[in-house]
The first five atom37 places (N, CA, C, CB, O) and aatype in JSON, in Angstrom:
{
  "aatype": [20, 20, 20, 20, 20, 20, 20, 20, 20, 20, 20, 20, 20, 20, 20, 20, 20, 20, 20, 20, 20, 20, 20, 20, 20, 20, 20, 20, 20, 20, 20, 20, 20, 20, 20, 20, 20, 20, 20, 20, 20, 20, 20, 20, 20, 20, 20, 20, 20, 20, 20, 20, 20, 20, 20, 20, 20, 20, 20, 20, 20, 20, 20, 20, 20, 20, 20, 20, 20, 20, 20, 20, 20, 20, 20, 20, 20, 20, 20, 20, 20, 20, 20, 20, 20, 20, 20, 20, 20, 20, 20, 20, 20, 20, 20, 20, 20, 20, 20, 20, 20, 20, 20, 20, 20, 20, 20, 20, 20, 20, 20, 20, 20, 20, 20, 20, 20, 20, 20, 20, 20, 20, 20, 20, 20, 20, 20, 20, 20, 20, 20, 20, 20, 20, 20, 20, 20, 20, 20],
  "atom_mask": [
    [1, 1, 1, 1, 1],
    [1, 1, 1, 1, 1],
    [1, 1, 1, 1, 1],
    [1, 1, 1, 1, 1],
    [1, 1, 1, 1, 1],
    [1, 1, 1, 1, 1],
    [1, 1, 1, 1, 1],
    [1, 1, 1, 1, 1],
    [1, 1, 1, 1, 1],
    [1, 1, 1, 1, 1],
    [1, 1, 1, 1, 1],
    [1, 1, 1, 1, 1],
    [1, 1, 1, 1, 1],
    [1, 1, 1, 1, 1],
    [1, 1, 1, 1, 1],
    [1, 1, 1, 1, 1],
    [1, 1, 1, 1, 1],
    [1, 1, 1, 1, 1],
    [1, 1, 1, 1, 1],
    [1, 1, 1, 1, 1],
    [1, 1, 1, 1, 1],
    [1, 1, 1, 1, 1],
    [1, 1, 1, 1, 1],
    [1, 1, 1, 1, 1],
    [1, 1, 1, 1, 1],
    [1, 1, 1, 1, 1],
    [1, 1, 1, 1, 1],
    [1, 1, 1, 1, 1],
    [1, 1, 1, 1, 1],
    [1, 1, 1, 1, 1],
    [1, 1, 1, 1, 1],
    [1, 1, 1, 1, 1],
    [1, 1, 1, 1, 1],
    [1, 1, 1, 1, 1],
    [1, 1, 1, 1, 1],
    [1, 1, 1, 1, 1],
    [1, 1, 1, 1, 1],
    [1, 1, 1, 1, 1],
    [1, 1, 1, 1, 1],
    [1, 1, 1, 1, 1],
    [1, 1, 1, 1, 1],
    [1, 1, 1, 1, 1],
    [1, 1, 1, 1, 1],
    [1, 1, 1, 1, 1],
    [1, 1, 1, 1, 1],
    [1, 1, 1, 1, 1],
    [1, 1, 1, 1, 1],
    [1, 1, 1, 1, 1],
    [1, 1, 1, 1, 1],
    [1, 1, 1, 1, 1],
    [1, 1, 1, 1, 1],
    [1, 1, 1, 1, 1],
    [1, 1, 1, 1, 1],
    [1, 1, 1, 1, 1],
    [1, 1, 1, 1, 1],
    [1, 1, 1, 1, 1],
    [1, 1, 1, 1, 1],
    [1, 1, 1, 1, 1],
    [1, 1, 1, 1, 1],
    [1, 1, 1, 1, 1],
    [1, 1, 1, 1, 1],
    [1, 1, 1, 1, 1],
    [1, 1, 1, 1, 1],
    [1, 1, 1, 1, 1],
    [1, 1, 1, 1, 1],
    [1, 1, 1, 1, 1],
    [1, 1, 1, 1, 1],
    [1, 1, 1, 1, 1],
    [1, 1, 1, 1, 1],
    [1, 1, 1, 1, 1],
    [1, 1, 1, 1, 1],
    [1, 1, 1, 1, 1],
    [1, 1, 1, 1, 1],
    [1, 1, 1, 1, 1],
    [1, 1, 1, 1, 1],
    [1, 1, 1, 1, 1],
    [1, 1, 1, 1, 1],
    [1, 1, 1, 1, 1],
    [1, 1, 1, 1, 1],
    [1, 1, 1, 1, 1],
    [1, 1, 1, 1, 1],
    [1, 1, 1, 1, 1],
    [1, 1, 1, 1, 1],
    [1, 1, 1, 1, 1],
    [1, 1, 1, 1, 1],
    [1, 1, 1, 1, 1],
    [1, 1, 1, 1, 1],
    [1, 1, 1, 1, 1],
    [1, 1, 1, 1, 1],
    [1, 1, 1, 1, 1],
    [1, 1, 1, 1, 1],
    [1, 1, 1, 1, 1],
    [1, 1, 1, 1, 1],
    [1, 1, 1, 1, 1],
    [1, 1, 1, 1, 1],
    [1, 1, 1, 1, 1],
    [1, 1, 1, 1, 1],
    [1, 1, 1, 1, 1],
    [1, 1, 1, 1, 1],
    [1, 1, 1, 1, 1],
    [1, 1, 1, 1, 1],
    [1, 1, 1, 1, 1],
    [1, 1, 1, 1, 1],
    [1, 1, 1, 1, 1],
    [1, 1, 1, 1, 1],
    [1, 1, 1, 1, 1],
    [1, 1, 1, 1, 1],
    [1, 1, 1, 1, 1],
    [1, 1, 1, 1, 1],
    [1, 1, 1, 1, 1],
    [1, 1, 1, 1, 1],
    [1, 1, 1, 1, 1],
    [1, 1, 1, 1, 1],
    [1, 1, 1, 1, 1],
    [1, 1, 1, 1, 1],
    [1, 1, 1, 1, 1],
    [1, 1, 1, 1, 1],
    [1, 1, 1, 1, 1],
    [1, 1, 1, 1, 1],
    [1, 1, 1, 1, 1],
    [1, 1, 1, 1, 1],
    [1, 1, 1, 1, 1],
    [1, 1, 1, 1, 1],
    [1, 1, 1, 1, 1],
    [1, 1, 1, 1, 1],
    [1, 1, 1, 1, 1],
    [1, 1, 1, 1, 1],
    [1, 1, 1, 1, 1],
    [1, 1, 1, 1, 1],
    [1, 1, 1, 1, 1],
    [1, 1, 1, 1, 1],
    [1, 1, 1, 1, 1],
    [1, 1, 1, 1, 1],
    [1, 1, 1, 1, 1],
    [1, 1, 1, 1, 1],
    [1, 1, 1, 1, 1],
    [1, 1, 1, 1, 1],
    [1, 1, 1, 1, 1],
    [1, 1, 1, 1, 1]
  ],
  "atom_positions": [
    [[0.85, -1.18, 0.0], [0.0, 0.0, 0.0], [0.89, 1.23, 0.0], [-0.97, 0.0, 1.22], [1.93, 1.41, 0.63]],
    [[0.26, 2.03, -0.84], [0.89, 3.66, -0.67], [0.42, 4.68, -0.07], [1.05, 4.31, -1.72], [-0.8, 4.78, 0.11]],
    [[1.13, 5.45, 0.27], [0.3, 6.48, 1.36], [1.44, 7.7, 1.4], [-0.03, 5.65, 3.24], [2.58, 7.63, 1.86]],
    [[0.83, 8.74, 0.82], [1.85, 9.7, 0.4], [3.44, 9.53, -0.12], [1.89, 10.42, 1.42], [4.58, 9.79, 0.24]],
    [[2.6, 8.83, -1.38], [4.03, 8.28, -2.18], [5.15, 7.26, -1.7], [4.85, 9.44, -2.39], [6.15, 6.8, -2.26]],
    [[4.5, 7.07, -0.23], [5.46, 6.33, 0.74], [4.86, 4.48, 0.87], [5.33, 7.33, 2.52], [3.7, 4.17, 0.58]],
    [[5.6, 3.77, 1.22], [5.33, 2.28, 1.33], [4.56, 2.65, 2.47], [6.61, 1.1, 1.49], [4.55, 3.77, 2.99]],
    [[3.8, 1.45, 2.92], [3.01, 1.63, 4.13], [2.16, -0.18, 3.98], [1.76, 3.37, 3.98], [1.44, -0.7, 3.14]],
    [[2.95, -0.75, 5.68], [2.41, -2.02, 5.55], [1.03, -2.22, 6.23], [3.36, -2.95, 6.07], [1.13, -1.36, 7.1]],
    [[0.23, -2.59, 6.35], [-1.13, -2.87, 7.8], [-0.77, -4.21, 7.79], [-3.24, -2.6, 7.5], [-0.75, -4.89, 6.76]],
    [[-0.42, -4.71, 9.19], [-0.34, -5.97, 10.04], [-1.56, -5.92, 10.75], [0.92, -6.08, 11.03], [-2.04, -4.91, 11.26]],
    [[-2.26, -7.57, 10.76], [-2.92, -7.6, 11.81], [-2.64, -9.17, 12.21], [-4.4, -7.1, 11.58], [-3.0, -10.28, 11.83]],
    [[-1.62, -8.5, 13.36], [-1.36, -10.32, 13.87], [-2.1, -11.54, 13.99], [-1.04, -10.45, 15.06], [-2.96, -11.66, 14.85]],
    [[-1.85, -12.36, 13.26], [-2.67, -13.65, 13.59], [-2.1, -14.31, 14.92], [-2.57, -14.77, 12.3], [-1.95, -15.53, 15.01]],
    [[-1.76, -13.4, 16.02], [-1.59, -14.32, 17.21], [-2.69, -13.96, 18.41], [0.0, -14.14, 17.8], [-3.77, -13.37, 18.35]],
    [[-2.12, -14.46, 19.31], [-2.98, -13.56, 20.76], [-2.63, -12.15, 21.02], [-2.6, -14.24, 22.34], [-1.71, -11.61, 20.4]],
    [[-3.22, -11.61, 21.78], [-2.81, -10.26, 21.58], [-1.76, -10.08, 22.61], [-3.98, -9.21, 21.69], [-1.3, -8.95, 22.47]],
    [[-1.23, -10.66, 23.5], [-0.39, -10.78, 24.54], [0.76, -10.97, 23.61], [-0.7, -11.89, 25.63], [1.83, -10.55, 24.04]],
    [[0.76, -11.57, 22.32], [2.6, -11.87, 21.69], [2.46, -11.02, 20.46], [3.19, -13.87, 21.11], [3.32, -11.22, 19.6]],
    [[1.4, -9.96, 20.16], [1.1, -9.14, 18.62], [2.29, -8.77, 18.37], [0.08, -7.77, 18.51], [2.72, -8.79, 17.21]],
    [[3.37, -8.19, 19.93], [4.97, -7.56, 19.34], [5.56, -8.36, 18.47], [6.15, -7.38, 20.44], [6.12, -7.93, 17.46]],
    [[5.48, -9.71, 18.81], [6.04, -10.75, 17.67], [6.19, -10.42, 16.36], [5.26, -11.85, 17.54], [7.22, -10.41, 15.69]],
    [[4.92, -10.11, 15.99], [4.81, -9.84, 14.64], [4.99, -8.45, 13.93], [3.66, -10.25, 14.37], [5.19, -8.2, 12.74]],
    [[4.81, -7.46, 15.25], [5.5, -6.41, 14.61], [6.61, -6.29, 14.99], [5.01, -5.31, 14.68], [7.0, -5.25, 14.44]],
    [[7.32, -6.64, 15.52], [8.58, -6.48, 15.59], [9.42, -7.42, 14.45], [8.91, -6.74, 17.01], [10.52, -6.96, 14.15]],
    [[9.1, -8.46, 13.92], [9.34, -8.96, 13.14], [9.09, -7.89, 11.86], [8.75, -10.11, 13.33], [9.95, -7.3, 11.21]],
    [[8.14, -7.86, 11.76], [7.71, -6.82, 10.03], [8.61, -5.73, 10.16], [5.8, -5.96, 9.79], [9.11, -5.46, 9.08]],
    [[9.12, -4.77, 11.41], [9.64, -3.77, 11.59], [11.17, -4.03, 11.54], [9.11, -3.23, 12.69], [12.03, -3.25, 11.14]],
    [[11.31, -5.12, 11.94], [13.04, -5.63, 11.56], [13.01, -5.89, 10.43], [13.76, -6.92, 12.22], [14.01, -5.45, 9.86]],
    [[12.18, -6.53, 9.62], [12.71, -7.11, 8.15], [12.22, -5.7, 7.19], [11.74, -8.91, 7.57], [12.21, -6.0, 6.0]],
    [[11.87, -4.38, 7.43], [11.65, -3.33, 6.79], [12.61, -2.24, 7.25], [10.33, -3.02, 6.91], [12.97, -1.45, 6.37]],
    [[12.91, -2.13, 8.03], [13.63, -1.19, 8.79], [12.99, -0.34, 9.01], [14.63, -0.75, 8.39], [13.28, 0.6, 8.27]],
    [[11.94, -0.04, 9.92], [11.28, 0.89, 10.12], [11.02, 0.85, 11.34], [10.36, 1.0, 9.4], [10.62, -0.08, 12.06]],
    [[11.42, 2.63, 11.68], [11.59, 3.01, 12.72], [10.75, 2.82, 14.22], [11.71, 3.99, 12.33], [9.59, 3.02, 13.84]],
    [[10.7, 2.66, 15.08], [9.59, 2.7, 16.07], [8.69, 3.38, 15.96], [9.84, 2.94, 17.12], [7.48, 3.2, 16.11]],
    [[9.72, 4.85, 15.5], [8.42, 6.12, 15.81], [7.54, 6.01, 14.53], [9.07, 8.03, 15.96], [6.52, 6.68, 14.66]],
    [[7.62, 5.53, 13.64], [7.24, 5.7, 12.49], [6.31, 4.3, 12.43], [8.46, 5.93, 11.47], [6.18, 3.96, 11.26]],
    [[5.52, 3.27, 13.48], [4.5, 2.68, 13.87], [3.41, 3.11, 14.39], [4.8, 2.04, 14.43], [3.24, 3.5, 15.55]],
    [[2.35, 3.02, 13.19], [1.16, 3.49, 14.39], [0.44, 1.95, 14.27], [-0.18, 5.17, 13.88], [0.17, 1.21, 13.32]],
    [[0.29, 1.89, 15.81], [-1.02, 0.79, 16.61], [-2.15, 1.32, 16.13], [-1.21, 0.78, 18.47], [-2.11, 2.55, 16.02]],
    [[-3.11, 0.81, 15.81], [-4.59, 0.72, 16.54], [-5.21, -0.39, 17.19], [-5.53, 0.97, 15.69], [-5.13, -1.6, 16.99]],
    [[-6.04, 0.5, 18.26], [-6.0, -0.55, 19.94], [-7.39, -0.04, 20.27], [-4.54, -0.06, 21.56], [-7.87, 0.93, 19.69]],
    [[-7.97, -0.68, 21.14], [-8.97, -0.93, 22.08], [-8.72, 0.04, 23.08], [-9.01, -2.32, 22.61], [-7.54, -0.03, 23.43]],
    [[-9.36, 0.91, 23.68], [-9.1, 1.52, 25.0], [-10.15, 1.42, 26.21], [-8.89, 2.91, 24.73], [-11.33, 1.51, 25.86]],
    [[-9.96, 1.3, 27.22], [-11.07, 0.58, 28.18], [-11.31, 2.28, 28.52], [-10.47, -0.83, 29.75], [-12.44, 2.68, 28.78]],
    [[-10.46, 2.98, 28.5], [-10.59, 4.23, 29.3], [-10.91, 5.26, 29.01], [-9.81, 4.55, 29.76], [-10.89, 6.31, 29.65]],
    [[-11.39, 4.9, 27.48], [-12.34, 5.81, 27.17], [-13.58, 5.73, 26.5], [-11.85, 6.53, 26.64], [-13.67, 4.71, 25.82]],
    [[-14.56, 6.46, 26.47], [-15.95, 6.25, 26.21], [-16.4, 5.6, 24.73], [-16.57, 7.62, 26.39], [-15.91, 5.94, 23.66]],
    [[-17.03, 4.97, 24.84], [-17.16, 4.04, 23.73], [-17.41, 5.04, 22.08], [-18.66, 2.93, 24.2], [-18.48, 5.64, 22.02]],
    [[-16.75, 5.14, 21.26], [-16.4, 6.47, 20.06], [-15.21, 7.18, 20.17], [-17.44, 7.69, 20.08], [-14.51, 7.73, 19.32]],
    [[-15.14, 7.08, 21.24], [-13.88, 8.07, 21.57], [-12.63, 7.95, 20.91], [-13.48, 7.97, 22.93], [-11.93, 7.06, 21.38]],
    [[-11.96, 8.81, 19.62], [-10.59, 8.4, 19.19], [-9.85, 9.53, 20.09], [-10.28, 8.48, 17.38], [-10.25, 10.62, 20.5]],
    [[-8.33, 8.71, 20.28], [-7.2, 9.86, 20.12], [-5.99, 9.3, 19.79], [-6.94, 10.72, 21.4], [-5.72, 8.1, 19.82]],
    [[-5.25, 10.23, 19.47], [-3.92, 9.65, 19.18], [-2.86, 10.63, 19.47], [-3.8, 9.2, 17.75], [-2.79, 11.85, 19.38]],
    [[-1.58, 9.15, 20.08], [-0.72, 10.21, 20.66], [1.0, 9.73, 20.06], [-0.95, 10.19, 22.61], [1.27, 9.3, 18.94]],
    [[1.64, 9.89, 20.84], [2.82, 9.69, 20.45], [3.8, 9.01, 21.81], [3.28, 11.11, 19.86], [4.37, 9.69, 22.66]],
    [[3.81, 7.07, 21.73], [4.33, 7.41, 22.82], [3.3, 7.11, 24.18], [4.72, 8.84, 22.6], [2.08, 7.29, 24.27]],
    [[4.18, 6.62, 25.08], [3.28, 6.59, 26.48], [3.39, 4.97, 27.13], [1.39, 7.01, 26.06], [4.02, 4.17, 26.43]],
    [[2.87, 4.49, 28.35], [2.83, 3.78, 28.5], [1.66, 2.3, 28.33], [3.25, 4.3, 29.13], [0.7, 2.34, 27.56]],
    [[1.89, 1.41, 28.98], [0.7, 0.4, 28.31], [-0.54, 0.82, 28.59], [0.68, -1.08, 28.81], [-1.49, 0.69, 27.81]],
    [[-0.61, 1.49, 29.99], [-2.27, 1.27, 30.82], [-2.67, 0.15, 31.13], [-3.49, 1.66, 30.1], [-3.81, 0.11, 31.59]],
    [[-1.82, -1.37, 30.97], [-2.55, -2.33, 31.67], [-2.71, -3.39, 30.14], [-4.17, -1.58, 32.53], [-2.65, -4.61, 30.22]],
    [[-2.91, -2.65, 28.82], [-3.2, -3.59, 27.52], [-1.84, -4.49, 27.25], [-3.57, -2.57, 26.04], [-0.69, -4.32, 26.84]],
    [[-2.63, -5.48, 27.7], [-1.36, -6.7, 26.84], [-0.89, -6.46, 25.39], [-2.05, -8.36, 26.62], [0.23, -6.78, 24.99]],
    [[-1.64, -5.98, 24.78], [-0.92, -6.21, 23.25], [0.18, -5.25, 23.21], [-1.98, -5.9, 21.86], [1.31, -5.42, 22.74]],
    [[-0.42, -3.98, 23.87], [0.91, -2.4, 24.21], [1.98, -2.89, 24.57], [0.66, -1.17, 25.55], [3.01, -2.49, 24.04]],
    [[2.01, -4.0, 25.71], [2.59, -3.99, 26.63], [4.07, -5.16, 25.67], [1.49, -4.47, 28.08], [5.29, -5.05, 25.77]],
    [[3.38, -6.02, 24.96], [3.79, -6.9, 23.72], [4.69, -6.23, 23.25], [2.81, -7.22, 22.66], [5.9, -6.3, 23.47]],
    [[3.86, -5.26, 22.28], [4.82, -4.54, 21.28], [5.87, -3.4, 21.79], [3.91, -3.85, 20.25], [6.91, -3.08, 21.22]],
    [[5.4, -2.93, 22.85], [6.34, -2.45, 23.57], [7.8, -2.73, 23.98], [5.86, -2.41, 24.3], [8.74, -1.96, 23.78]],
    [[7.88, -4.11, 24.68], [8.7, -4.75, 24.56], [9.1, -5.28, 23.67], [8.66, -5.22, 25.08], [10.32, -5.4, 23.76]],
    [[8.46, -5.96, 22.25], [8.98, -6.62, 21.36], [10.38, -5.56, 20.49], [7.64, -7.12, 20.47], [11.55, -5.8, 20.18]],
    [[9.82, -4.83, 20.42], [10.43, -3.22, 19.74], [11.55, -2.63, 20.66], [9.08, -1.86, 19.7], [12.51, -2.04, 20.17]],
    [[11.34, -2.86, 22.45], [13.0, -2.4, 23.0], [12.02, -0.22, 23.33], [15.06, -2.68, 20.77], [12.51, 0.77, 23.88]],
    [[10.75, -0.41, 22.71], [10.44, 0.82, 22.76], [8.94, 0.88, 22.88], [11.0, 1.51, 21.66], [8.13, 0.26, 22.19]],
    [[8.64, 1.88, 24.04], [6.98, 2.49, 23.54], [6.61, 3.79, 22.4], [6.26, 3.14, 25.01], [5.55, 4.42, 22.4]],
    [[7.34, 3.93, 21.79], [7.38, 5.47, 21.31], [6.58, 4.98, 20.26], [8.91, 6.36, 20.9], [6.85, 5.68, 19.28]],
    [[5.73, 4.13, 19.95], [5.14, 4.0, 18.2], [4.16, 5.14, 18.82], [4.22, 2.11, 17.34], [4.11, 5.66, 19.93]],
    [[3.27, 5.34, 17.42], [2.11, 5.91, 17.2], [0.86, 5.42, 17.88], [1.97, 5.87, 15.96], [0.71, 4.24, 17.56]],
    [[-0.42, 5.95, 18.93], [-1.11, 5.36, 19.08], [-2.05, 5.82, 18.53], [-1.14, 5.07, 19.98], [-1.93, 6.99, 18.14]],
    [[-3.43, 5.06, 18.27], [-4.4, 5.31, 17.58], [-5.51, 4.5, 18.26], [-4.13, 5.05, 16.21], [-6.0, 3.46, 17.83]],
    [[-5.9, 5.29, 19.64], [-6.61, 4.61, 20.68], [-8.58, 4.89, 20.16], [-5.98, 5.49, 22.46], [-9.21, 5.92, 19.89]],
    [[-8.92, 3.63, 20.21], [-10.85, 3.59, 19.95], [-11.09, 3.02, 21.08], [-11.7, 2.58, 18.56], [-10.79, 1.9, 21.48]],
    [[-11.97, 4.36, 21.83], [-12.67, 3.69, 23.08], [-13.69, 2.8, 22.57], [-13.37, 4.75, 24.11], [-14.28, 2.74, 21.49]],
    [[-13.72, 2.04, 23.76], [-15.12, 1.03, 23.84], [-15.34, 0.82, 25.3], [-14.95, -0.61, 23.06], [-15.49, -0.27, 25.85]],
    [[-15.35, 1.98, 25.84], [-15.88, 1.95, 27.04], [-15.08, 0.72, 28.33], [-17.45, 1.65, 26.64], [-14.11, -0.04, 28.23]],
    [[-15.92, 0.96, 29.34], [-15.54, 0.21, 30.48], [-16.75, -0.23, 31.32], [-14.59, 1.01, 31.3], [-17.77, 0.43, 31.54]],
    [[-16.43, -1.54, 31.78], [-17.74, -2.1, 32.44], [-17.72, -1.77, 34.08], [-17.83, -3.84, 32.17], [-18.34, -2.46, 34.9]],
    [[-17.14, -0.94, 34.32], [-17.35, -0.03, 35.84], [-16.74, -0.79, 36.68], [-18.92, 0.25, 36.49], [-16.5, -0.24, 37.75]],
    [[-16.32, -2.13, 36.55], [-15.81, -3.15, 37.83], [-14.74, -3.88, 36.85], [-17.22, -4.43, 38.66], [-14.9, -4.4, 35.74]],
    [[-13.61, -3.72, 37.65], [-12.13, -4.45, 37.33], [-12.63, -5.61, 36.74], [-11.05, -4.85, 38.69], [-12.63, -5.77, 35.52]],
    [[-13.17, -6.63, 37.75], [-13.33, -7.82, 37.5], [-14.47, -8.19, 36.28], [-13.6, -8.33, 38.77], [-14.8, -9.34, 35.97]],
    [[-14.87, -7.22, 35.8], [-15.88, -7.88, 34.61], [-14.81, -7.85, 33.22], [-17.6, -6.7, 34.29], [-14.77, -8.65, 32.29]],
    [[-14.0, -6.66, 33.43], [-12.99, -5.97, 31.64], [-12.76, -7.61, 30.74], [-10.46, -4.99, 32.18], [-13.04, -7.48, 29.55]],
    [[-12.39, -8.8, 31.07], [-11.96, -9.66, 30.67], [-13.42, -10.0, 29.62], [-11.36, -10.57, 31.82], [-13.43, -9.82, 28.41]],
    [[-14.61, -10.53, 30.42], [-16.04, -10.64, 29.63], [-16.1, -9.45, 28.76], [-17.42, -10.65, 30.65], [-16.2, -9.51, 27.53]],
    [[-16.05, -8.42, 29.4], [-16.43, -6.98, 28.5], [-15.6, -7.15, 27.08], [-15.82, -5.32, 29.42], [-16.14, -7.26, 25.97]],
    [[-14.22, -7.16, 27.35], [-13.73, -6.92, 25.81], [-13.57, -8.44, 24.69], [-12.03, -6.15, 26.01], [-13.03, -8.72, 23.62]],
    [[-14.51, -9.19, 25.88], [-14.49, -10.5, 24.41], [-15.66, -10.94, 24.12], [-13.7, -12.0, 24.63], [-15.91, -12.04, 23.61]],
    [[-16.68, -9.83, 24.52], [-18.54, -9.95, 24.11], [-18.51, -8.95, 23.02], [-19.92, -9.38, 25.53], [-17.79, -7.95, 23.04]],
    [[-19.11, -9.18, 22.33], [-19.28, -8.05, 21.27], [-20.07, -6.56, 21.59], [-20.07, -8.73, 20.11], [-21.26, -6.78, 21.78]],
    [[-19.87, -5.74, 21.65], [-20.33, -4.43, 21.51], [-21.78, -4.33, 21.72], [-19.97, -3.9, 20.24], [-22.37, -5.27, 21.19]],
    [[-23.06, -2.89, 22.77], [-24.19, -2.92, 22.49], [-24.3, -2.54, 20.94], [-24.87, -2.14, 23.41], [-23.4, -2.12, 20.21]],
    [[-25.35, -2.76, 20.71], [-25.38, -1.66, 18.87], [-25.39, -0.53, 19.0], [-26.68, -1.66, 17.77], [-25.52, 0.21, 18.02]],
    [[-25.24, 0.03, 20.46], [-25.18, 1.64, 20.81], [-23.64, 2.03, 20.43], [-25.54, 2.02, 22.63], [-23.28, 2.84, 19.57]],
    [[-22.97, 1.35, 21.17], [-21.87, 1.46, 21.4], [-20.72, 0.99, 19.92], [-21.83, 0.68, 22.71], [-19.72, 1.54, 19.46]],
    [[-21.64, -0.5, 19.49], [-21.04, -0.82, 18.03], [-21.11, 0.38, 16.72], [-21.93, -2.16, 17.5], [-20.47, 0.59, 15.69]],
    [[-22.21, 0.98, 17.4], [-22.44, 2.34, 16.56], [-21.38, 3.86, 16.37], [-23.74, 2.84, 17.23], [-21.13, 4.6, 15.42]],
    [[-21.02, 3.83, 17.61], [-19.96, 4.72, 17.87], [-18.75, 4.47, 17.28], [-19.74, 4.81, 19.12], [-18.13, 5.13, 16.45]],
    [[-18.4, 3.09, 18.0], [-17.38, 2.73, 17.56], [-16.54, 2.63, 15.97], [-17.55, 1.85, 18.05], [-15.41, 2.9, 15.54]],
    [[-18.06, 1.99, 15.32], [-17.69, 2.54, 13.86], [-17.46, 4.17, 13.1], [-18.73, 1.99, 13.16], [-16.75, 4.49, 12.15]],
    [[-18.39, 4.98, 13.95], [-18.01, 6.2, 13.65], [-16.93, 7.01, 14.06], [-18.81, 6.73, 13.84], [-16.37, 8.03, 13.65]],
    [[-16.85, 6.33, 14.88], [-15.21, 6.45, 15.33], [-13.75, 6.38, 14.32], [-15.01, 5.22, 16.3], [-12.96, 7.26, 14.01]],
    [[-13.81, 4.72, 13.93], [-13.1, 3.92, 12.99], [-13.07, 5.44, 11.87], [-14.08, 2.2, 12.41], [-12.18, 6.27, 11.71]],
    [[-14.52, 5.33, 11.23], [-14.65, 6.28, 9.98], [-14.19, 7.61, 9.88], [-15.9, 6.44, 9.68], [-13.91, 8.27, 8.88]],
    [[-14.15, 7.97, 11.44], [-13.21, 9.62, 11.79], [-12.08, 9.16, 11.38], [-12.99, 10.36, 13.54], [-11.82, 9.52, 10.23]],
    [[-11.34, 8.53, 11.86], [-10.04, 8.18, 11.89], [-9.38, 7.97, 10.83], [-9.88, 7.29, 12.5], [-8.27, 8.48, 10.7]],
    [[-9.92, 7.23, 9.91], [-9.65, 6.44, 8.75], [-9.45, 8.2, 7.78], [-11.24, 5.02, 8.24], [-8.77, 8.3, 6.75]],
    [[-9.96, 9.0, 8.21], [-10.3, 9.99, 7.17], [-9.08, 11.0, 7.36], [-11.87, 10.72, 7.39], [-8.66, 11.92, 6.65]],
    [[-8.64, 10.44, 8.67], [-7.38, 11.0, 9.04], [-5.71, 10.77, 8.43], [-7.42, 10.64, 10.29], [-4.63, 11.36, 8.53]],
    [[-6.24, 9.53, 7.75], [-5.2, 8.89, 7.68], [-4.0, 9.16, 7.22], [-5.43, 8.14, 7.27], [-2.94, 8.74, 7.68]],
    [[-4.24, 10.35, 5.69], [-3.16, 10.48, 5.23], [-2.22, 11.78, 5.43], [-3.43, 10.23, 4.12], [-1.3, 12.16, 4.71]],
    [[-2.79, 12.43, 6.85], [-2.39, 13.3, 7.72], [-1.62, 12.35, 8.79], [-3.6, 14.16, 8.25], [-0.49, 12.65, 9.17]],
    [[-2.17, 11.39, 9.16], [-1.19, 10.44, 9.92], [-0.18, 10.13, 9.26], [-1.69, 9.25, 10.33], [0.9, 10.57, 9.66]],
    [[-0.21, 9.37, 8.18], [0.82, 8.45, 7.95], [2.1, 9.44, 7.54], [0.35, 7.33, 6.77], [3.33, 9.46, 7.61]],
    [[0.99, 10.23, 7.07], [2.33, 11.48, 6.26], [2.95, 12.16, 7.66], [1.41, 13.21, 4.96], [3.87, 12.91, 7.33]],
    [[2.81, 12.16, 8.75], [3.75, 12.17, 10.1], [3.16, 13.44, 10.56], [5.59, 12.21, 9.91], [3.8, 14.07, 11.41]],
    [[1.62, 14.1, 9.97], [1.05, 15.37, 10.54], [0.6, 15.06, 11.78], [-0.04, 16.0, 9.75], [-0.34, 15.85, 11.91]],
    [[0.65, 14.49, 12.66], [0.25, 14.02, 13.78], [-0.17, 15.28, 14.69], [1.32, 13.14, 14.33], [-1.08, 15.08, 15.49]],
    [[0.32, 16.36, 14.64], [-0.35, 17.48, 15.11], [-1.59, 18.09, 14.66], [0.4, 18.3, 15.04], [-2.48, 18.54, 15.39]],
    [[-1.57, 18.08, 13.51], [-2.43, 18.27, 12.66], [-3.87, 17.38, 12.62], [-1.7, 18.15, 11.59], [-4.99, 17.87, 12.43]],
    [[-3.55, 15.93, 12.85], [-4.84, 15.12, 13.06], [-5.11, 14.96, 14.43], [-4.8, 13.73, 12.44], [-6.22, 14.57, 14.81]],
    [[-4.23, 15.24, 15.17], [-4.62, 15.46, 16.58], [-6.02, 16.12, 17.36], [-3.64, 16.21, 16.92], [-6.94, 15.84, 18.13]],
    [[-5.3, 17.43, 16.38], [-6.56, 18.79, 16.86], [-7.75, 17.86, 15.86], [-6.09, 21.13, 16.04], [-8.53, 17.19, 16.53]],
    [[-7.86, 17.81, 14.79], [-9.03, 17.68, 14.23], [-9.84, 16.25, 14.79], [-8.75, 17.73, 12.68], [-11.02, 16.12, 14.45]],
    [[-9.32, 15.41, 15.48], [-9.65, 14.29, 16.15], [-10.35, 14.33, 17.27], [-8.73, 13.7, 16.4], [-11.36, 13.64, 17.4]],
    [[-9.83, 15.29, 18.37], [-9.84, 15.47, 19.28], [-10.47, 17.08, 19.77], [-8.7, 15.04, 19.48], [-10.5, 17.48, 20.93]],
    [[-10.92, 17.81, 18.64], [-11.57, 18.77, 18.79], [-13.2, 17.98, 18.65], [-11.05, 19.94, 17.73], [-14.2, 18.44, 19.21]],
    [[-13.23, 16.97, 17.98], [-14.79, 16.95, 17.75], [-16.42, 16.62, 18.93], [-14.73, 15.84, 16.69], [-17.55, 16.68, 18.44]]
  ]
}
């Protein structure tokens, strides 16, 4: 795929999400491409179900797959590209919560979410990250 004249791969690991670094760290060694120059997209418990943001950088919050690629890479500095889907108010439910599928309230958001984002993209990839920030995160 191209994306401002530039190569541009999308991985979506066929593993668990606890070893996803595997595979990007693999694709990112056999391309040479930089940490910072990875953007994730992830699940966020901690924010409201629609909710995008994206940052640069940071720590896991608790997500195994972050926590994966984090380590797989030697670095947290990729790109994040966080889609809330909410939180089920009690620690002990998050495990059921993020492996039931979505209300259609919430499946609703979430896609409009996706569709913000996606529209962002070639302000992302092209490294405007300031730029899709505000327009992300103003709405």
């Amino acid at each position: 795929m191209a994306a401002d004249g530039r190569s541009c791969w999308i991985l979506k690991p066929d593993v668990f999400m606890n070893r996803s670094g595997q595979a990007v760290a693999a694709l990112a060694g056999f391309y040479k491409i930089p940490v910072e120059q990875i953007l994730v997209v992830h699940d966020e418990l901690d924010l409201p179900a629609g909710t995008v943001r994206l940052k640069q950088g940071g720590g896991n919050g608790g997500h195994n797959g972050l926590r994966s690629i984090a380590e797989s890479l030697g670095s947290g500095n990729f790109v994040r590209l966080r889609i809330g889907i909410g939180h089920p108010g009690q620690r002990d439910l998050v495990t059921d919560y993020v492996l039931t599928k979505p209300s259609q309230e919430d499946r609703q958001a979430i896609e409009e979410a996706i569709a913000n984002a996606m529209a962002l993209m070639p302000d992302i990839l092209s490294g405007k990250l300031e730029r899709a920030m505000h327009k992300l995160h103003t709405k």
